[in-house]
N, CA, C and O of each residue as an XYZ file, in Angstrom:
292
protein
N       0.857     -1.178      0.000
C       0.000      0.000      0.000
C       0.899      1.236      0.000
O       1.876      1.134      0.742
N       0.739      2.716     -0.872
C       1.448      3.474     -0.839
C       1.297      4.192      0.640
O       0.456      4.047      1.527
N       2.386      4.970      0.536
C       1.746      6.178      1.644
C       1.020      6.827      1.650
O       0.612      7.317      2.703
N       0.535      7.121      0.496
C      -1.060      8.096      0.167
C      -1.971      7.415      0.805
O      -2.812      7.979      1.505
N      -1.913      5.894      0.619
C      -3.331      5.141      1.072
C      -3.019      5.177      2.314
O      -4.038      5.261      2.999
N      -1.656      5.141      3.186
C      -2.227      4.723      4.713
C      -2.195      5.990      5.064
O      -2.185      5.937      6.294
N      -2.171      7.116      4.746
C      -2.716      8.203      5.111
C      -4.458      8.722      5.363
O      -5.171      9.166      6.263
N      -4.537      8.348      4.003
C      -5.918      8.767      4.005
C      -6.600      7.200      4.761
O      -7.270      7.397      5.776
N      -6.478      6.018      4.397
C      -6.658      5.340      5.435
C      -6.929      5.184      7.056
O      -7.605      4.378      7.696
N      -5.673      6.898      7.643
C      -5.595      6.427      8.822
C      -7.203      7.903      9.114
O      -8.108      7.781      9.940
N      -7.059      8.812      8.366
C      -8.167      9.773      8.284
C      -9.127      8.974      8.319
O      -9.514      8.885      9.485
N      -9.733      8.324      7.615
C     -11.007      7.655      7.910
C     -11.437      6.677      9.195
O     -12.495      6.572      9.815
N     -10.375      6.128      9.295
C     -10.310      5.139     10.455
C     -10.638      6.658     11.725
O     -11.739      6.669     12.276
N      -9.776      7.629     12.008
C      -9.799      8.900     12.572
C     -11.465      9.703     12.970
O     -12.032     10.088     13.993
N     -11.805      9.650     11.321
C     -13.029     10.393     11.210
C     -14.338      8.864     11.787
O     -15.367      9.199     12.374
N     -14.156      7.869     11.602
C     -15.095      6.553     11.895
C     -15.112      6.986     13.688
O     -16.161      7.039     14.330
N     -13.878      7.238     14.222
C     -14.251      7.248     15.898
C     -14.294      8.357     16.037
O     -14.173      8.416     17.260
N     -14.420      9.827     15.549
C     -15.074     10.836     15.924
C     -16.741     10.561     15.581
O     -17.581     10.563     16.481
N     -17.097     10.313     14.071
C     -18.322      9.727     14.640
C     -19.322      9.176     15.543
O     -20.413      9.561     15.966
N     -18.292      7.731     15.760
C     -18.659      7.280     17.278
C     -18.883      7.759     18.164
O     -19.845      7.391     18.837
N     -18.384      8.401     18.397
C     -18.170      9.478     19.588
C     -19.170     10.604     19.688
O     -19.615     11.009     20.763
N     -19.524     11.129     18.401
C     -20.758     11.916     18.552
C     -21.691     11.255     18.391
O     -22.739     11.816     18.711
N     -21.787     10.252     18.014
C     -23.535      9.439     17.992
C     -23.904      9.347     19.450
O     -25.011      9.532     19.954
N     -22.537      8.961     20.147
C     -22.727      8.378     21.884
C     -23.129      9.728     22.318
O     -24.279      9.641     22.750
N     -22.704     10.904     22.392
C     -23.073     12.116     22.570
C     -24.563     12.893     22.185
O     -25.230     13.645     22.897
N     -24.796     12.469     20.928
C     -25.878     13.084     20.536
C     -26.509     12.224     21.126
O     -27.343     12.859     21.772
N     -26.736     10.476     21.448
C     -27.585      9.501     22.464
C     -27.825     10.443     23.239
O     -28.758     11.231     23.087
N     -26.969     10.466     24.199
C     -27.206     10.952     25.960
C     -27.365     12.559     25.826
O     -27.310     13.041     26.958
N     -27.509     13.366     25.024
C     -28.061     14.155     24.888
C     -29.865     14.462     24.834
O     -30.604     15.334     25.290
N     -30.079     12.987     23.858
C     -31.353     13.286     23.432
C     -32.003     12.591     24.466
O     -33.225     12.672     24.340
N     -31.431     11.556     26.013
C     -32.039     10.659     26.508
C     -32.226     12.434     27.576
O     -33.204     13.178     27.500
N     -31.542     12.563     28.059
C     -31.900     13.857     28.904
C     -32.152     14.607     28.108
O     -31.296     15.472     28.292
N     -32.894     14.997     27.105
C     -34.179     15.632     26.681
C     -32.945     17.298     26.423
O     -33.478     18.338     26.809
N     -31.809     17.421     25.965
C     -30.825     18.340     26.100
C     -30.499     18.238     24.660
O     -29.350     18.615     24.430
N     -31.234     17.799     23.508
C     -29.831     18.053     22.142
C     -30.163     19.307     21.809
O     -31.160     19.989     22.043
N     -29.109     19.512     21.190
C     -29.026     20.685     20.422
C     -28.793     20.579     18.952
O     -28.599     19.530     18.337
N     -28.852     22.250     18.273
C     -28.610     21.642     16.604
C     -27.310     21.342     16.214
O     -27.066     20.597     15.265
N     -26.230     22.031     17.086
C     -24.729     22.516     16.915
C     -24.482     20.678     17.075
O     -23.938     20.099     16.135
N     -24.930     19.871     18.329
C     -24.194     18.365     18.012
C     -24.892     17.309     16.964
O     -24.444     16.163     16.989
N     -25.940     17.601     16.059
C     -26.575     17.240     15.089
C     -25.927     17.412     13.822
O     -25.541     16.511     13.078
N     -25.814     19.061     13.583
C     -24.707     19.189     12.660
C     -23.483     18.734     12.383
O     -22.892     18.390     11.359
N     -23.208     18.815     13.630
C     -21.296     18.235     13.724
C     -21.561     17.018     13.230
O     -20.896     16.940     12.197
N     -22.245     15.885     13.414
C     -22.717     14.873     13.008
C     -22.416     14.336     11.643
O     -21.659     13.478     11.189
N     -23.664     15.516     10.969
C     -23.851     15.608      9.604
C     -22.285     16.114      9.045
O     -22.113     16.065      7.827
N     -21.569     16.418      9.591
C     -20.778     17.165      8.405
C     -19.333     16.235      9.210
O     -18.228     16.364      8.683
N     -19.475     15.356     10.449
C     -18.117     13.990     10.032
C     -18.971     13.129      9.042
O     -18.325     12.531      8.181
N     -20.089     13.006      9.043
C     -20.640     11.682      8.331
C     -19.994     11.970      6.586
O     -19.356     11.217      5.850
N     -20.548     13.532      6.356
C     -20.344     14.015      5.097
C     -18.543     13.793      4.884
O     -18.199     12.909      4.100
N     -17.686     14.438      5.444
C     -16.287     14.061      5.580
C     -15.744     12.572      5.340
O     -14.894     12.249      4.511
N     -16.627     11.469      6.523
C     -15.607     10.508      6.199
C     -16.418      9.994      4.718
O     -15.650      9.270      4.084
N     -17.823     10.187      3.975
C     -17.741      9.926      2.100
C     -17.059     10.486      1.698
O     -16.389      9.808      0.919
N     -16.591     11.963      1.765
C     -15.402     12.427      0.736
C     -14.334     12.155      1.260
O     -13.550     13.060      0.974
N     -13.725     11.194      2.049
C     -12.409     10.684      2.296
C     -12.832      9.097      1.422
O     -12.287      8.644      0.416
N     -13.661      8.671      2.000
C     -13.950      7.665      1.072
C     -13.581      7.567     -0.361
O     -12.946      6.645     -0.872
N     -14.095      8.718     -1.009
C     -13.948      8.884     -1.920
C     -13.058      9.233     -2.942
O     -12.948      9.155     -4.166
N     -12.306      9.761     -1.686
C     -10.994     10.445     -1.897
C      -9.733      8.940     -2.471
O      -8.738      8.718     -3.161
N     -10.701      8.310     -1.591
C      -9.381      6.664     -1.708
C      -9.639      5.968     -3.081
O      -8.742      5.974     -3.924
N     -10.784      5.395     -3.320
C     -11.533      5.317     -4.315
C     -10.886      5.550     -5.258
O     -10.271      4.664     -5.853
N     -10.869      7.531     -5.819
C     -10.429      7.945     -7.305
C      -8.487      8.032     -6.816
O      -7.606      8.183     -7.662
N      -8.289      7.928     -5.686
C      -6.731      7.262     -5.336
C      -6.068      6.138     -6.770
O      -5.275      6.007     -7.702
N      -7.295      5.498     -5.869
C      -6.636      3.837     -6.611
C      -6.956      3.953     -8.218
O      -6.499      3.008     -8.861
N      -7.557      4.800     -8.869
C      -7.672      4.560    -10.117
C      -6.441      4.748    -10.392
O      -5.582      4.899     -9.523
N      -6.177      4.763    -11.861
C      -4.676      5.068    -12.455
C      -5.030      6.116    -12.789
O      -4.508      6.930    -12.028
N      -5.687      6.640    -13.568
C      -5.725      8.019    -13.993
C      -5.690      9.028    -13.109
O      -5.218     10.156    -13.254
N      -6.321      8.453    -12.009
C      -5.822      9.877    -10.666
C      -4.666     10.127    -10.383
O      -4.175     11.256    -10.368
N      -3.953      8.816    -10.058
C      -2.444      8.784     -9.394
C      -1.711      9.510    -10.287
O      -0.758     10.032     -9.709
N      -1.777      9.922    -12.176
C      -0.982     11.077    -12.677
C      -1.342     12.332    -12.672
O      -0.693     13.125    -13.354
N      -2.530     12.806    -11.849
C      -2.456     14.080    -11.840
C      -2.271     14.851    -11.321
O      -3.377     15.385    -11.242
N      -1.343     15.666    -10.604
C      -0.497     16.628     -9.799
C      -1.910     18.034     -9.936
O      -2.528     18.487    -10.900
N      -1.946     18.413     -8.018
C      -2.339     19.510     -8.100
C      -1.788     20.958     -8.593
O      -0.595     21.256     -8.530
N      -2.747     21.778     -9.065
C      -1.759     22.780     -9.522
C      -1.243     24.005     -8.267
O      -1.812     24.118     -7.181
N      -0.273     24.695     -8.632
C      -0.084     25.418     -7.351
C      -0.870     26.598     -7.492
O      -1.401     26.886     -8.564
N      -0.965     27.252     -6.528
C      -1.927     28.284     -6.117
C      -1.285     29.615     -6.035
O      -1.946     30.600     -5.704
């Protein structure tokens, strides 16, 4: 596996237990009758993160990705 993959590899694995972690949160939030929108969102937008890391690995492994260099800024 290159280093690109266990990178972004270790991001997802990363972003999978911040998830965790807010589902358990947003639980015991909603059991004491306490959620809010701010730990709902956060939610929505690791869930959204770890598909575009997903995805990110995905067009990785094609060949046609692996030749294309970002441009500089």
């Amino acid at each position: 596996m290159s280093k690109e993959l266990t990178v972004i590899d270790r991001h997802i694995q990363d972003c999978k237990g911040m998830i965790a972690r807010q589902q358990t949160r947003l639980a015991k939030q909603r059991q004491l009758g306490r959620e809010d929108q701010s730990s709902a969102y956060l939610l929505r937008c690791l869930q959204h993160n770890l598909h575009a890391l997903i995805g990110a690995r995905v067009a990785f492994c094609s060949s046609d990705v692996r030749d294309l260099s970002l441009p500089s800024l």
